[in-house]
MDAnalysis code that builds the backbone (N, CA, C; Angstrom):
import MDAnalysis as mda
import numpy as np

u = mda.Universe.empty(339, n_residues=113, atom_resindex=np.repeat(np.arange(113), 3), trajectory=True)
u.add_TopologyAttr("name", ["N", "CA", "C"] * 113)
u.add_TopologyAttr("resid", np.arange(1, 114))
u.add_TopologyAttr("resname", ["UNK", "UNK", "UNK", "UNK", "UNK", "UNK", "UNK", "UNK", "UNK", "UNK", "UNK", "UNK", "UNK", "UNK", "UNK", "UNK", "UNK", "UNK", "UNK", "UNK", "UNK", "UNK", "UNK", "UNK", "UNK", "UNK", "UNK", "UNK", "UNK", "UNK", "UNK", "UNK", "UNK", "UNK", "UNK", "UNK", "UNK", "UNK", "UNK", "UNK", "UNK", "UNK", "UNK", "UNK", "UNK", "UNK", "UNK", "UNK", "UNK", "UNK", "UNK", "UNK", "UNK", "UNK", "UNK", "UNK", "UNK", "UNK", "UNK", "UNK", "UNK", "UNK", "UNK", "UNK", "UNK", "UNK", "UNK", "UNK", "UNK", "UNK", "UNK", "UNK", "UNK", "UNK", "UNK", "UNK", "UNK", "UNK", "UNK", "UNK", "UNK", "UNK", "UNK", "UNK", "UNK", "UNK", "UNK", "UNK", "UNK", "UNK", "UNK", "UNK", "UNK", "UNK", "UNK", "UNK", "UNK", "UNK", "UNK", "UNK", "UNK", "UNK", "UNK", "UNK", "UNK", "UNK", "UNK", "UNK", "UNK", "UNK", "UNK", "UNK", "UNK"])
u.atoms.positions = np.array([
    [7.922, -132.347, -108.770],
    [8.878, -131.552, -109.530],
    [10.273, -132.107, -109.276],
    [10.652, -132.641, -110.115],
    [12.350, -133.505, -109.921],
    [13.677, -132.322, -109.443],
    [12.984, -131.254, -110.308],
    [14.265, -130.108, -109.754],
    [13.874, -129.310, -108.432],
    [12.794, -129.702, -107.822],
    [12.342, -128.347, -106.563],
    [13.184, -128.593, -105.225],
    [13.753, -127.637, -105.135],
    [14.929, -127.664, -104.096],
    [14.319, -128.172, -102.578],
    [12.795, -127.930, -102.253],
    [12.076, -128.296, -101.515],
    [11.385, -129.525, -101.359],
    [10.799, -129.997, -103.094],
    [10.768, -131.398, -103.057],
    [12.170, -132.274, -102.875],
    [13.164, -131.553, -103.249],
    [14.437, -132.779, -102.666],
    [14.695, -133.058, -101.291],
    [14.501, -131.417, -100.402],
    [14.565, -131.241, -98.836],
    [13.593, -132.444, -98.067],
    [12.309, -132.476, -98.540],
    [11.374, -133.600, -98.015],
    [11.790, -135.035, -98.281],
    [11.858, -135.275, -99.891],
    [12.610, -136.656, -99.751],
    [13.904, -136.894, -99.635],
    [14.789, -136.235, -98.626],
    [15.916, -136.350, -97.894],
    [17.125, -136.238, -98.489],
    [16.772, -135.728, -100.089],
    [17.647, -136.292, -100.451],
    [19.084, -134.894, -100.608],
    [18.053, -133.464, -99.738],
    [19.268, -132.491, -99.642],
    [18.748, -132.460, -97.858],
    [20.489, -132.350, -97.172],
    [19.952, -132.360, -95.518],
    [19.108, -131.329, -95.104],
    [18.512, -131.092, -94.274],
    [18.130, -130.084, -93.771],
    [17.682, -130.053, -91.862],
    [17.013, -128.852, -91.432],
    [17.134, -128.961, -90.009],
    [16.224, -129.359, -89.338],
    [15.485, -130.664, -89.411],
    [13.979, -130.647, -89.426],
    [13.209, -130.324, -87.970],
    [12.475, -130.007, -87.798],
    [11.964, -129.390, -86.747],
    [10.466, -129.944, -86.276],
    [10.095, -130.346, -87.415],
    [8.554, -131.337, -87.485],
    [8.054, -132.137, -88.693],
    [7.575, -133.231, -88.669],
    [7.022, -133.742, -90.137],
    [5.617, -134.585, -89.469],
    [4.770, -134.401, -90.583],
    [3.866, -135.212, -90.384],
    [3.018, -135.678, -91.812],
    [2.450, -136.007, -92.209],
    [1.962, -136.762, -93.385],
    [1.802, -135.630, -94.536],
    [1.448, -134.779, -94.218],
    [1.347, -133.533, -95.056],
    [2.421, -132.284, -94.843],
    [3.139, -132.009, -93.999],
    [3.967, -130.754, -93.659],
    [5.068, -131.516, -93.142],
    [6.151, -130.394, -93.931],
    [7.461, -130.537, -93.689],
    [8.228, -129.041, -92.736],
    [8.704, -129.033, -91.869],
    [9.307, -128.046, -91.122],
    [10.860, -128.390, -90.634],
    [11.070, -126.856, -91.078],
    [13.047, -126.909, -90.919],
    [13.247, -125.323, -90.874],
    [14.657, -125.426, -90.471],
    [15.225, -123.964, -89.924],
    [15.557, -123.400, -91.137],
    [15.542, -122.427, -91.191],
    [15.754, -121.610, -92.471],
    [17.514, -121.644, -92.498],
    [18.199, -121.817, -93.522],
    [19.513, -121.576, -93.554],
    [20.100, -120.012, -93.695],
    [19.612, -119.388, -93.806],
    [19.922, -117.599, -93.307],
    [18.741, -117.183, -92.485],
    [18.836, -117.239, -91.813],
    [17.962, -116.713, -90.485],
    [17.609, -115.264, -90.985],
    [16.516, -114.849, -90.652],
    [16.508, -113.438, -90.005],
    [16.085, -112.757, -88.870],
    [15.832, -114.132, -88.403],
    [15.040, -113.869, -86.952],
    [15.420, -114.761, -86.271],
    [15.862, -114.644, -84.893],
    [16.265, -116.106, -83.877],
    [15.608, -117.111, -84.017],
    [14.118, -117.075, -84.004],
    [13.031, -118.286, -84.531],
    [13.052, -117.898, -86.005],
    [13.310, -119.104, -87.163],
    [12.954, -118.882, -88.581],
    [12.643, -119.999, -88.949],
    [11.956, -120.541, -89.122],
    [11.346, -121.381, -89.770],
    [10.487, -121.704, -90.787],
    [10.585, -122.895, -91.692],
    [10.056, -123.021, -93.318],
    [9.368, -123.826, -93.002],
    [7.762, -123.538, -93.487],
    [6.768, -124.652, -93.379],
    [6.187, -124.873, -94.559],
    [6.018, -126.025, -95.019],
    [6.146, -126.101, -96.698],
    [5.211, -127.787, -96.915],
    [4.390, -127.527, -97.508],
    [3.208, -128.829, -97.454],
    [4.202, -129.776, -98.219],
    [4.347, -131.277, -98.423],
    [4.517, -132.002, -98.981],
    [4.275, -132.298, -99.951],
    [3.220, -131.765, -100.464],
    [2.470, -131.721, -101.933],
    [3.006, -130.392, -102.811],
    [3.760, -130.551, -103.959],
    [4.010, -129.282, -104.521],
    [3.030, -128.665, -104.920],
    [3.196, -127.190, -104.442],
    [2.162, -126.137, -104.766],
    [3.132, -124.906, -105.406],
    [2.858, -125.095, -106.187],
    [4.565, -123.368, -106.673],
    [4.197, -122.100, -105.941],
    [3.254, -121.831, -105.678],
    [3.105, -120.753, -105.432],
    [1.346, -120.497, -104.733],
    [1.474, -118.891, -103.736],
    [-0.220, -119.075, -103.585],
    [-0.690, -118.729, -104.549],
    [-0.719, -118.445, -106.022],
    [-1.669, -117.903, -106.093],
    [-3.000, -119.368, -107.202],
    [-2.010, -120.546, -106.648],
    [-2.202, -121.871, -107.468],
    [-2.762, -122.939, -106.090],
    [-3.154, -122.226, -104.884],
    [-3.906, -122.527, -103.863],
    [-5.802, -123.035, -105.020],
    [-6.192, -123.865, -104.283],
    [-7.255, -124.270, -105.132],
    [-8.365, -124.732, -104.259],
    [-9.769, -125.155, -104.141],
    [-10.234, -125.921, -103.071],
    [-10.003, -126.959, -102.972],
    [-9.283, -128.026, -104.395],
    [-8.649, -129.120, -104.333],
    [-7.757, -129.451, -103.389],
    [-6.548, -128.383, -103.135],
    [-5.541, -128.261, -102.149],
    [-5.407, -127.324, -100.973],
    [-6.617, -126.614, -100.718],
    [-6.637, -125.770, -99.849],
    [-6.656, -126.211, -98.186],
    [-6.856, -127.380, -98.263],
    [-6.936, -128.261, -96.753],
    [-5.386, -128.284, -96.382],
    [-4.722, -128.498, -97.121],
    [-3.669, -128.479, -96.369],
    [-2.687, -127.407, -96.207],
    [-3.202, -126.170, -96.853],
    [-2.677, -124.970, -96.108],
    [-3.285, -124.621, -94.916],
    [-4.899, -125.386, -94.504],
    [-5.333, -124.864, -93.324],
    [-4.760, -125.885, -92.726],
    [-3.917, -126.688, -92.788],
    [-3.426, -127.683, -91.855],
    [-1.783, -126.647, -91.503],
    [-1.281, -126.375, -92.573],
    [-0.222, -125.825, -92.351],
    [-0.589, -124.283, -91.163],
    [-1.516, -124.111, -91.267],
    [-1.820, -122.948, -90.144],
    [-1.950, -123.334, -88.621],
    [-2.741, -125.188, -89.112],
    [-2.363, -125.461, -87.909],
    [-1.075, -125.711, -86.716],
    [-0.272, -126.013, -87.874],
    [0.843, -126.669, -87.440],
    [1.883, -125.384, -86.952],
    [1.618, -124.525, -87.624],
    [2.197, -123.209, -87.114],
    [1.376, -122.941, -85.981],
    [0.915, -122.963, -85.627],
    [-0.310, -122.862, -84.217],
    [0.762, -123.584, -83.465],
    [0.629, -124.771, -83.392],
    [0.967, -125.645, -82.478],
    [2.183, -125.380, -82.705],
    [3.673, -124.950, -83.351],
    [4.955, -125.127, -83.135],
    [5.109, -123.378, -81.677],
    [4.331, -122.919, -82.512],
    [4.167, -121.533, -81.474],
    [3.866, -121.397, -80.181],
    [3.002, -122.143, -79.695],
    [2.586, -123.082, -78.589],
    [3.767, -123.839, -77.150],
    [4.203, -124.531, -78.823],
    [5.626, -125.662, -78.384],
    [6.732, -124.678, -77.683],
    [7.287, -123.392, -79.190],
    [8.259, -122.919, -78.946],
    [8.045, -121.877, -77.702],
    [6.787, -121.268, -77.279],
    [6.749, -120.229, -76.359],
    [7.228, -118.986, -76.708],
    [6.225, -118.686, -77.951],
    [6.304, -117.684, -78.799],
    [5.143, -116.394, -78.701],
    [5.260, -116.492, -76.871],
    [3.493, -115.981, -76.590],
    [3.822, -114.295, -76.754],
    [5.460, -114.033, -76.982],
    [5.266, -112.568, -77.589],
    [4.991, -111.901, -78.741],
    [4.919, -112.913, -79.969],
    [3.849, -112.530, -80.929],
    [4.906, -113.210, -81.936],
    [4.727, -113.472, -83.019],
    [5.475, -113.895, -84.085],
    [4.498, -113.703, -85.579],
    [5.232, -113.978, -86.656],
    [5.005, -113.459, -87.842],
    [5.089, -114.880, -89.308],
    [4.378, -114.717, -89.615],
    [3.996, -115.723, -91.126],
    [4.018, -115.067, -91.819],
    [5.245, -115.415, -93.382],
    [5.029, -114.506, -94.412],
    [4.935, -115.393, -95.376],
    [4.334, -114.861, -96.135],
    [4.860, -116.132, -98.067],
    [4.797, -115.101, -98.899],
    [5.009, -115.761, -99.447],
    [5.532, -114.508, -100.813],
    [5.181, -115.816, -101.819],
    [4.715, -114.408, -102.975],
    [4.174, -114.677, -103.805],
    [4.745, -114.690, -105.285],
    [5.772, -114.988, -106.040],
    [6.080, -114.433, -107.033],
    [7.346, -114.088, -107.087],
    [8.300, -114.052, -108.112],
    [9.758, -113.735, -108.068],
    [9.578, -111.916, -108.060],
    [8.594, -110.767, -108.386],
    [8.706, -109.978, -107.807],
    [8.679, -109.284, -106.615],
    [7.662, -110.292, -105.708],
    [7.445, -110.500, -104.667],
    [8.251, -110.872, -103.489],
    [9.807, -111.447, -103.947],
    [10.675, -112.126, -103.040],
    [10.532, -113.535, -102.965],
    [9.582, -114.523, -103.731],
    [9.615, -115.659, -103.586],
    [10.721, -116.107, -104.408],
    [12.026, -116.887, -104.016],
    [13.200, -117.545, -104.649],
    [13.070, -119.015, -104.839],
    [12.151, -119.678, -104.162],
    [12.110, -121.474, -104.005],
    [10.368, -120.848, -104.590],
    [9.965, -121.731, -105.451],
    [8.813, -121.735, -106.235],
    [7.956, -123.153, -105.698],
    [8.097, -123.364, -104.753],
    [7.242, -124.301, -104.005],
    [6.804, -123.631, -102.331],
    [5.857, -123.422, -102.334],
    [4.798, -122.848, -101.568],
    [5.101, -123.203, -100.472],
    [5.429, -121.859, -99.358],
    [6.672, -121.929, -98.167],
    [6.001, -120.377, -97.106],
    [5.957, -120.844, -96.019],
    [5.550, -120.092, -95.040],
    [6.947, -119.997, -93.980],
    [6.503, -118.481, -93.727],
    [8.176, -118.455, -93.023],
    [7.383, -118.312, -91.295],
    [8.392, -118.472, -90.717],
    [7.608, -118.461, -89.155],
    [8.654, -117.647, -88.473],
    [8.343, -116.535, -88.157],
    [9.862, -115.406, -87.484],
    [9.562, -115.260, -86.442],
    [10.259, -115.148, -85.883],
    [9.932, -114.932, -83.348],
    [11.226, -114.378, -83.051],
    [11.336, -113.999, -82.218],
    [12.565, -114.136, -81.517],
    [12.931, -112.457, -81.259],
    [12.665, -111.578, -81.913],
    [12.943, -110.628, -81.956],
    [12.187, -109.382, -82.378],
    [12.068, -107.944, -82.179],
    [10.956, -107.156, -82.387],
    [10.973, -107.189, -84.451],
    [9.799, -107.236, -85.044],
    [9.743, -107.422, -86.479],
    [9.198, -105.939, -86.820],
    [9.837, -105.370, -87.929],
    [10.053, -104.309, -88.234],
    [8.505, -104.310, -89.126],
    [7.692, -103.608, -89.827],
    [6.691, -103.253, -91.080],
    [7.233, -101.957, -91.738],
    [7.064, -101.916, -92.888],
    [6.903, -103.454, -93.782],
    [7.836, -104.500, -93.897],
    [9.137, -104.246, -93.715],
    [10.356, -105.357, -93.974],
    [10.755, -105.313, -92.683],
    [11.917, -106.548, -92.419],
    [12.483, -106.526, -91.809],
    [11.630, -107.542, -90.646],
])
Protein backbone atom coordinates (compact mmCIF):
# COMPACT_ATOMS: atom_id res chain seq x y z
CA UNK A 1 0.00 0.00 0.00
CA UNK A 2 2.06 3.23 -1.15
CA UNK A 3 -0.06 5.43 1.28
CA UNK A 4 0.02 3.07 4.66
CA UNK A 5 1.52 5.11 7.27
CA UNK A 6 2.90 1.71 8.59
CA UNK A 7 4.11 0.43 5.33
CA UNK A 8 6.23 3.75 5.16
CA UNK A 9 7.32 3.21 9.11
CA UNK A 10 8.92 -0.33 7.96
CA UNK A 11 10.55 0.91 4.84
CA UNK A 12 12.14 3.74 6.82
CA UNK A 13 10.98 5.99 5.05
CA UNK A 14 8.86 7.80 8.20
CA UNK A 15 11.34 7.58 11.56
CA UNK A 16 10.19 5.68 14.14
CA UNK A 17 11.31 4.02 17.66
CA UNK A 18 12.26 0.65 16.74
CA UNK A 19 12.41 -1.75 19.40
CA UNK A 20 12.73 -5.11 17.26
CA UNK A 21 12.70 -6.29 13.55
CA UNK A 22 13.00 -9.46 12.11
CA UNK A 23 12.01 -10.82 8.62
CA UNK A 24 8.38 -10.69 9.25
CA UNK A 25 7.63 -8.14 12.34
CA UNK A 26 8.22 -4.73 12.81
CA UNK A 27 8.20 -3.22 16.54
CA UNK A 28 8.27 0.49 17.80
CA UNK A 29 7.05 2.71 20.62
CA UNK A 30 3.84 4.04 20.15
CA UNK A 31 4.01 7.93 19.72
CA UNK A 32 1.15 8.71 22.42
CA UNK A 33 1.69 6.30 24.96
CA UNK A 34 -0.90 5.15 27.21
CA UNK A 35 0.91 3.01 29.16
CA UNK A 36 4.73 3.27 30.30
CA UNK A 37 5.32 0.04 28.11
CA UNK A 38 3.38 0.78 24.58
CA UNK A 39 4.27 -0.79 21.93
CA UNK A 40 3.17 -1.45 18.02
CA UNK A 41 3.67 -4.81 16.62
CA UNK A 42 2.71 -4.85 13.08
CA UNK A 43 3.73 -7.83 10.49
CA UNK A 44 5.59 -6.59 7.48
CA UNK A 45 3.18 -7.89 5.14
CA UNK A 46 0.10 -5.56 4.80
CA UNK A 47 -2.90 -6.95 6.36
CA UNK A 48 -5.64 -3.89 6.84
CA UNK A 49 -7.27 -5.29 9.27
CA UNK A 50 -8.23 -8.73 11.40
CA UNK A 51 -10.93 -9.45 10.02
CA UNK A 52 -8.78 -10.11 6.44
CA UNK A 53 -6.52 -12.62 8.66
CA UNK A 54 -6.66 -15.79 6.25
CA UNK A 55 -4.83 -19.31 6.52
CA UNK A 56 -2.73 -17.86 3.72
CA UNK A 57 -1.42 -15.23 6.28
CA UNK A 58 -2.25 -16.51 9.50
CA UNK A 59 1.44 -17.76 10.33
CA UNK A 60 2.57 -14.70 10.84
CA UNK A 61 0.21 -13.40 13.32
CA UNK A 62 1.18 -16.57 15.27
CA UNK A 63 4.66 -15.36 14.87
CA UNK A 64 3.63 -11.94 15.97
CA UNK A 65 2.34 -13.65 19.30
CA UNK A 66 5.49 -14.95 19.43
CA UNK A 67 7.42 -12.08 19.38
CA UNK A 68 5.22 -10.45 21.92
CA UNK A 69 6.10 -13.47 24.12
CA UNK A 70 9.57 -12.93 23.89
CA UNK A 71 9.66 -8.86 24.11
CA UNK A 72 7.67 -9.59 27.55
CA UNK A 73 10.22 -11.92 28.67
CA UNK A 74 13.02 -9.31 27.55
CA UNK A 75 11.15 -6.33 29.09
CA UNK A 76 10.24 -8.06 32.61
CA UNK A 77 6.73 -7.67 32.24
CA UNK A 78 6.08 -10.69 34.72
CA UNK A 79 3.23 -8.37 36.24
CA UNK A 80 0.92 -9.01 33.51
CA UNK A 81 0.49 -6.89 30.38
CA UNK A 82 -2.17 -6.48 27.68
CA UNK A 83 -2.56 -6.99 23.61
CA UNK A 84 -5.21 -5.14 21.92
CA UNK A 85 -6.14 -4.68 18.05
CA UNK A 86 -8.87 -3.25 16.99
CA UNK A 87 -10.80 -3.93 14.41
CA UNK A 88 -12.46 -1.35 12.25
CA UNK A 89 -12.80 2.52 12.26
CA UNK A 90 -15.80 1.86 14.68
CA UNK A 91 -13.82 -0.10 16.67
CA UNK A 92 -10.88 2.49 17.26
CA UNK A 93 -8.69 1.19 14.54
CA UNK A 94 -7.06 4.69 12.92
CA UNK A 95 -3.87 3.05 10.88
CA UNK A 96 -5.71 0.31 8.64
CA UNK A 97 -2.75 -1.98 8.62
CA UNK A 98 -2.99 -4.72 11.16
CA UNK A 99 -1.29 -3.55 14.57
CA UNK A 100 -1.12 -5.12 18.03
CA UNK A 101 -0.63 -2.83 20.88
CA UNK A 102 1.53 -4.23 23.83
CA UNK A 103 0.64 -2.07 27.26
CA UNK A 104 2.72 -2.85 30.78
CA UNK A 105 3.76 -0.61 32.97
CA UNK A 106 0.86 0.24 34.84
CA UNK A 107 -2.53 -1.20 36.45
CA UNK A 108 -5.00 -1.51 32.97
CA UNK A 109 -8.39 -0.48 33.56
CA UNK A 110 -11.63 -3.00 31.65
CA UNK A 111 -13.02 -2.22 29.45
CA UNK A 112 -10.88 0.95 28.48
CA UNK A 113 -8.23 2.41 29.66
Amino acid sequence: MNDCLFCKIIKGEIPSDKVYEDELVYVFKDINPTAPVHLLVIPKQHISKLDEVTAENSGVIAHIYEVIARLAKELDLKDGFRVVTNCGESAGQSVFHIHFHLLAGRPLLWPAG
